[in-house]
C-alpha positions in Angstrom: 0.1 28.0 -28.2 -0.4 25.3 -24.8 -1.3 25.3 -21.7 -0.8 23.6 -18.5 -3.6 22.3 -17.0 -3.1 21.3 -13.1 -5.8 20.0 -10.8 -3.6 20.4 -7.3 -3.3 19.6 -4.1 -1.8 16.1 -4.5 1.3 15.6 -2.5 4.2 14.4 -5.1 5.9 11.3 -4.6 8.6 8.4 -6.1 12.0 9.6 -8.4 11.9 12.2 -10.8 15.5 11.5 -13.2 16.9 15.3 -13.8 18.3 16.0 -17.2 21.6 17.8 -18.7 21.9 21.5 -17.9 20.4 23.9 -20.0 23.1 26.7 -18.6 26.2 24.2 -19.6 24.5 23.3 -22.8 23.9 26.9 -24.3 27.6 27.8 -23.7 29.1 24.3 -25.0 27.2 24.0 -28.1 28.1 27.8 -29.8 32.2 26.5 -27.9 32.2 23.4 -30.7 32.6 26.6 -33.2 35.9 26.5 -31.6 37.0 23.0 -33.0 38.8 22.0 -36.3 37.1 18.5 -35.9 34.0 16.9 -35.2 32.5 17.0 -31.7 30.2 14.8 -29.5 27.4 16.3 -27.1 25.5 14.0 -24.4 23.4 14.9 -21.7 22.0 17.8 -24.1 18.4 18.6 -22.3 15.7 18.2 -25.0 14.6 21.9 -24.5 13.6 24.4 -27.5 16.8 26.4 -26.5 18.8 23.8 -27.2 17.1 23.1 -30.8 17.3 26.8 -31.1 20.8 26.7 -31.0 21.4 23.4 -33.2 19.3 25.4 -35.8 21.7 28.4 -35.4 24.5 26.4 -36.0 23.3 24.7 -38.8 22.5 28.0 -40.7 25.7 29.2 -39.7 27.0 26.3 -42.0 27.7 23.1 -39.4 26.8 19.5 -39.5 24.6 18.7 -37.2 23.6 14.9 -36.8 21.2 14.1 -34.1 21.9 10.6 -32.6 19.2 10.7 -30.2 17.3 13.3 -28.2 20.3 14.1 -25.6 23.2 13.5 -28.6 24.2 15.0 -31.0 27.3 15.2 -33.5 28.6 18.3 -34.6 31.1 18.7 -37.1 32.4 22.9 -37.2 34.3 22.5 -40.3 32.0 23.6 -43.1 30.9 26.6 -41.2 31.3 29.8 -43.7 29.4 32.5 -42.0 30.2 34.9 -38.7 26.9 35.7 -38.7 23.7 35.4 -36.6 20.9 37.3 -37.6 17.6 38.9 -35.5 15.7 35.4 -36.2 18.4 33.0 -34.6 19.3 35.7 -31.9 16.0 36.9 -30.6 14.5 33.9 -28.6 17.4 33.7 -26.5 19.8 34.9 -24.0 22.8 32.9 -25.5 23.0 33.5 -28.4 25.2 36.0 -27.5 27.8 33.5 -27.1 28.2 33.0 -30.5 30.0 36.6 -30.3 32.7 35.1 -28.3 32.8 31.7 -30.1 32.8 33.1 -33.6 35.3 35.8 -32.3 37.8 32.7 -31.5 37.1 30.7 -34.6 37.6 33.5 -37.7 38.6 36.6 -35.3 35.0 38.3 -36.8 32.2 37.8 -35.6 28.0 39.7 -36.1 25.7 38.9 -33.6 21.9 40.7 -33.1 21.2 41.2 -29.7 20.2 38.6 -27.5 16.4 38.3 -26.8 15.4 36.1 -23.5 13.6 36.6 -20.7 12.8 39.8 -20.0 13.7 40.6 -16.0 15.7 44.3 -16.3 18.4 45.6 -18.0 20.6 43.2 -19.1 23.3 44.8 -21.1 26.5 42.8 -22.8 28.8 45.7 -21.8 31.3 43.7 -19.7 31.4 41.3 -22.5 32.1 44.3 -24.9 34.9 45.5 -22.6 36.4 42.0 -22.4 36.3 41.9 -26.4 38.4 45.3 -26.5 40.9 44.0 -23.9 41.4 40.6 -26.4 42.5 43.7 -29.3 39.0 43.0 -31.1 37.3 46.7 -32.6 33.7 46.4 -31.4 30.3 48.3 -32.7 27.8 48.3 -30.6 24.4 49.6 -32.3 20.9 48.3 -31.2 20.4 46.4 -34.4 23.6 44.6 -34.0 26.8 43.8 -32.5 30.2 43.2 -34.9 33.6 42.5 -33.1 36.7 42.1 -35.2 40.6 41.5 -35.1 43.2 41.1 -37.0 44.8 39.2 -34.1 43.5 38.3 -29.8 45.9 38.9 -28.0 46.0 37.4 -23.5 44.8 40.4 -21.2 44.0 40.7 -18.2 40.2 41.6 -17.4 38.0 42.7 -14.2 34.6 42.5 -14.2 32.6 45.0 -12.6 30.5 43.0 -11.2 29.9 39.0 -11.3 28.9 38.4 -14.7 28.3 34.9 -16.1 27.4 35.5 -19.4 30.9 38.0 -19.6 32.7 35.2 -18.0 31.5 32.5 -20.5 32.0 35.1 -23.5 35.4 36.0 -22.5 36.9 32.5 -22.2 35.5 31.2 -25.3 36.9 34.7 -27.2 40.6 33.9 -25.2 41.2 30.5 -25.5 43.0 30.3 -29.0 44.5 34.3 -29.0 47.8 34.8 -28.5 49.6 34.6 -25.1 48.0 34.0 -21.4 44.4 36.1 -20.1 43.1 36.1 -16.7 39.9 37.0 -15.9 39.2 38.7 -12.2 36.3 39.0 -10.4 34.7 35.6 -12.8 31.7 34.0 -12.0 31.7 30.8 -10.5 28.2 29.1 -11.4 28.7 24.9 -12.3 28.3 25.9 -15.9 31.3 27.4 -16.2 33.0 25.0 -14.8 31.6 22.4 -17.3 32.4 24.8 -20.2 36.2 25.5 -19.4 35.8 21.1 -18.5 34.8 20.7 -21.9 37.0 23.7 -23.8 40.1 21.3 -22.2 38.7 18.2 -23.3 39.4 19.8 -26.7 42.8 20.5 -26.2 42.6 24.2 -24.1 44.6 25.3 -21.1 42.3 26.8 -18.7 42.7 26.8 -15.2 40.8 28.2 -11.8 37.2 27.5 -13.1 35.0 27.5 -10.0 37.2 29.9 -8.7 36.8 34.6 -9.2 40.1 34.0 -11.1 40.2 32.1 -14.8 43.7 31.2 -16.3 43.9 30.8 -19.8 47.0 30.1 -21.9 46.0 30.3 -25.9 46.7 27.4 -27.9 46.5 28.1 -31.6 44.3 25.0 -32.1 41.3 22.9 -30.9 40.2 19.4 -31.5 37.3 17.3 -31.3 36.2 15.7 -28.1 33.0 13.8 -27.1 31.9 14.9 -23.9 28.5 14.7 -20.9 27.0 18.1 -19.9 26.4 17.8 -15.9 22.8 17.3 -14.5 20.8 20.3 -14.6 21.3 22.3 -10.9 18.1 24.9 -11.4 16.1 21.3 -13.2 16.8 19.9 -9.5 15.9 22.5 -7.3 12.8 23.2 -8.8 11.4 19.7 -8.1 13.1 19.7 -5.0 11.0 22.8 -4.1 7.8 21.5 -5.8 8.2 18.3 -3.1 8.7 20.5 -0.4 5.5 22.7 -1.5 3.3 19.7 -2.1 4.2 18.0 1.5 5.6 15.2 -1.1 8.3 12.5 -0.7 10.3 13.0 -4.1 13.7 11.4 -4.6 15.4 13.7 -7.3 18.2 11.4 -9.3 21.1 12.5 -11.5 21.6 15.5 -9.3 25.5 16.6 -8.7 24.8 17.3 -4.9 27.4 19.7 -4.0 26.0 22.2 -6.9 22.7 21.7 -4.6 23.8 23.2 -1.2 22.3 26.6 -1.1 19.1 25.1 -2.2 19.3 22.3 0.4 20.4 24.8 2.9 17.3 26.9 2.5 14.8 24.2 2.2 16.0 22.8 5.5 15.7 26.2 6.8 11.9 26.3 5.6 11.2 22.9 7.5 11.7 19.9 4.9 13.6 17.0 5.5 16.2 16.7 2.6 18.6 13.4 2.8 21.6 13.8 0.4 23.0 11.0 -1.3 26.0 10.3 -3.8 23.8 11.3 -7.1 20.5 12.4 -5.5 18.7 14.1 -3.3 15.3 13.3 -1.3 12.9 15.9 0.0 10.1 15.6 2.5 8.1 17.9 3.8 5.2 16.6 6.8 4.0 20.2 7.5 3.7 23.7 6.6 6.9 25.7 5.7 8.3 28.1 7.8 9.1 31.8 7.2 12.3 32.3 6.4 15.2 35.1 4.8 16.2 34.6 1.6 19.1 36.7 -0.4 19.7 35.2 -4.1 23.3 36.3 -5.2 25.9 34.6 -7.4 27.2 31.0 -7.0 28.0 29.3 -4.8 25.0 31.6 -2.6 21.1 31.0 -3.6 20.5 30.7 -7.0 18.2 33.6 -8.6 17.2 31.3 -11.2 15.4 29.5 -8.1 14.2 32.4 -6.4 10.4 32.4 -8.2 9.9 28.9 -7.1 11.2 29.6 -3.3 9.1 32.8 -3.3 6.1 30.7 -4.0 6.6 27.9 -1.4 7.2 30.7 1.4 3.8 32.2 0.3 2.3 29.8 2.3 5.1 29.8 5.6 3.8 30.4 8.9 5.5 34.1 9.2 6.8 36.8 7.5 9.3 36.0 4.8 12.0 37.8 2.8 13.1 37.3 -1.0 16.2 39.3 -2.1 17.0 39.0 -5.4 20.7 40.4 -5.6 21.3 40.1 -9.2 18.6 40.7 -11.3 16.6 44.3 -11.2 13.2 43.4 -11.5 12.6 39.6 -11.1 9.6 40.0 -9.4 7.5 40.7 -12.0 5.8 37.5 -11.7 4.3 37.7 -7.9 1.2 39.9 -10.1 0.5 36.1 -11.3 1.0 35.2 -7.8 -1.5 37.3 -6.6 -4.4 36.2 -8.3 -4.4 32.7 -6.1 -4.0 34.4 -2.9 -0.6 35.0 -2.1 0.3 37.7 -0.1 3.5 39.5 -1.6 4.8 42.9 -1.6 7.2 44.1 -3.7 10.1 46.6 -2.6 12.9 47.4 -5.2 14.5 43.5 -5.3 12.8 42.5 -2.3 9.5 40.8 -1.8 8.0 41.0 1.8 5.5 37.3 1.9 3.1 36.7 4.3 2.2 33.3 4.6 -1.3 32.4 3.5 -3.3 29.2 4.1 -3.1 28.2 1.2 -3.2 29.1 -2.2 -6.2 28.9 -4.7 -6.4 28.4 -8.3 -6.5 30.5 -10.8 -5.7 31.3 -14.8 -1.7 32.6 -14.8 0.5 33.0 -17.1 4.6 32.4 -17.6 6.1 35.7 -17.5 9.5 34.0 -17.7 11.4 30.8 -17.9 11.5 30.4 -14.0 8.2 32.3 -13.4 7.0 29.9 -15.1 7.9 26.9 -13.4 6.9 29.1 -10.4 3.3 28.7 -11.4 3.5 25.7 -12.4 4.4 24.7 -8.7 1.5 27.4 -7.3 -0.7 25.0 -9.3 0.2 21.8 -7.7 0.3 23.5 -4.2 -3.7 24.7 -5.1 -6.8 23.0 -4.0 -8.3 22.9 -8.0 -7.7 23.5 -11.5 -4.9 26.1 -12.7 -4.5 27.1 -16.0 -0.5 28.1 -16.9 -0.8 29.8 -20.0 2.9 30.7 -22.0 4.3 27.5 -21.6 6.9 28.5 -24.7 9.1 30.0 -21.1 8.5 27.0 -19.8 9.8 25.0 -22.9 13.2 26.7 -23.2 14.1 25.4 -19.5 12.3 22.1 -19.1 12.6 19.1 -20.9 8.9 17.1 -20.7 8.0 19.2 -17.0 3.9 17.6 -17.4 5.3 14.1 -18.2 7.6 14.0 -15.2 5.3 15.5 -12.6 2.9 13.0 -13.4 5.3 10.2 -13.2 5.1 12.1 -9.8 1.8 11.6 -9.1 0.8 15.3 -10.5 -2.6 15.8 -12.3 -1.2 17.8 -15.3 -1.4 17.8 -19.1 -0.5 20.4 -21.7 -3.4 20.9 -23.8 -4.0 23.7 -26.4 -5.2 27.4 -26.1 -8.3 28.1 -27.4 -10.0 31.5 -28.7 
């Protein structure tokens, strides 16, 4: 077990290179299961969600030849099981796409539930429901999930509400069954654009990605296809945020700037200076941030993947500021952490009322999630003295080498280990 270390209050400055998307990458890599030939993956973020996953599919019976730490080579032929056990399934939230992947390959598929971070209820219903629609019999215990068909067949599906993970399940479940399946009321995030990208690249039909309504015509068969996961969106706008909280002067490269626009948007509302280029961003910030309202809904609105990091810069606005988290329950578990260097944050159902401090101090936190983490981690730079970040295994599954690149920054931060 690590932690981060941070002596703060150093502004961050010079070019921080963003890497492939962890949200693009969790959904491609179970997809390859889809194939009947060999498949290349760049851009893969060298995160432990993504080895995670390249274990999984390696028990599951696929070749897996790493090329270099962003590449990799899969081949899905020799996989012989339909089966992902409590051990692959329980460090992460996607591993419930192998339900949908597997689905689509053999038409079978067990899955243990999904473990992640834990920020409410986060039920698979809507993928479930999707599953049924597609003809597949579904048991749905909590020890494990099976779905089975003797044949998919194209439906048409509404979503309750936005779902991504449903979205990304459903797609990769319809793309080889029988006949055409829309999907209403889809999710819109980047990633699933780059997943229905690369499920084409392989030979699929899928149209309106991006869009509340997915087209997909079945084919009966999928082929190999190398392919680049896009620049990480949440990777972007947590530096982005951590320049802005640090009064730095950060250019942020590899970036995909129109993914960035609600982040930009509210950054410029809180004061900083952002500049967008054609593949990067820079942010500025010469004084302290201003109060301001923010609601965190689906794409293409704020992000709530970013709305622990926003909620820590606005600690310190001049003002009153609000944090709405729209999609998740209780996301907010972190601002506890928060507390114990000074902010000022009250907590009301899924929105936090912040008023500005000074400044922050430091203090010994901890990583209650992925983004909480990164949260403190940026509560630690913004502090006059030394932080401690403690549960940096949240912080792994999301970041690929967060202490090497802030200090590239300028950042006094090194991972060191936890002692009794």
């Amino acid at each position: 077990m690590d932690k981060f270390v941070i002596n703060g209050g150093k502004a961050l400055s010079g070019t921080v290179r963003i890497s492939g998307a962890k949200n693009a990458a969790v959904a491609i890599l179970p997809a390859v299961l889809l194939a009947d030939s060999p498949c290349i993956v760049e851009n893969l973020p060298d995160i432990s969600d993504v080895a995670t996953l390249i274990n999984a599919l390696r028990r599951l019976g696929a070749t897996v030849d790493v090329i270099n730490k962003s590449t990799v080579k899969i081949d899905p032929r020799p996989a012989n099981s339909f089966v992902v056990d409590k051990e692959m399934a329980e460090g992460m939230r996607a591993s419930c796409y192998f339900l949908g992947a597997l689905l689509g390959r053999c038409n079978h598929a067990r899955v243990a539930p999904p473990g992640g971070c834990n920020f409410g209820e986060r039920p698979i219903d809507q993928h479930i429901m999707g599953f049924r629609a597609l003809g597949a019999q579904v048991k749905d215990s909590p020890d494990l999930v099976e779905a089975h068909a003797d044949e998919l067949r194209g439906c048409s599906v509404r979503l309750k509400m936005v779902s991504v993970g449903a979205t990304i399940n459903i797609m990769l479940a319809a793309v080889k069954a029988h006949g055409f399946t829309v999907i209403n009321n889809a999710a819109c995030e980047p990633h699933i654009v780059d997943l229905a990208i690369f499920l084409n690249s392989m030979g699929a039909n899928i149209t309106g990605a991006g869009t509340s309504t997915i087209k997909i015509s079945g084919v009966e068969t999928l082929h190999g296809t190398t392919y680049r996961i896009i620049p990480d969106q949440i990777e972007a706008g947590t530096y982005m945020v951590a320049a802005a909280a640090t009064n730095g002067n950060v250019l942020i490269d590899n970036v995909t700037p129109r993914h960035l626009k609600s982040i930009i948007d509210t950054l410029v509302d809180a004061g900083a200076d952002v500049s967008v280029f054609d593949e990067s961003v820079r942010v500025k910030m010469t004084e302290r941030p201003r109060c301001c309202n923010v609601l965190a809904l689906p794409h293409p609105k704020f992000p709530t993947d970013m709305q622990p990091q926003i909620t820590t810069l606005l600690s310190v606005a001049t003002g009153v500021s609000t944090v709405t988290d729209g999609v998740w329950d209780d996301r907010f578990r972190y601002v506890e952490q928060l507390a114990k260097m000074g902010a000022n944050v009250q907590v009301n159902g899924k929105t936090a009322i912040i008023t500005g401090v000074d400044r922050l101090g430091p203090a010994k936190v901890k990583a209650v999630d992925l983004r909480a983490g990164a949260a403190m981690i940026i509560a630690g730079l913004m502090a006059n003295g030394t932080t401690e970040v403690e549960n940096t295994i949240y912080i792994d599954r999301g970041y690929e080498n967060v202490a090497e690149k802030l200090q590239m920054l300028g950042a006094d931060i090194k991972r060191v280990p936890v002692t009794e």
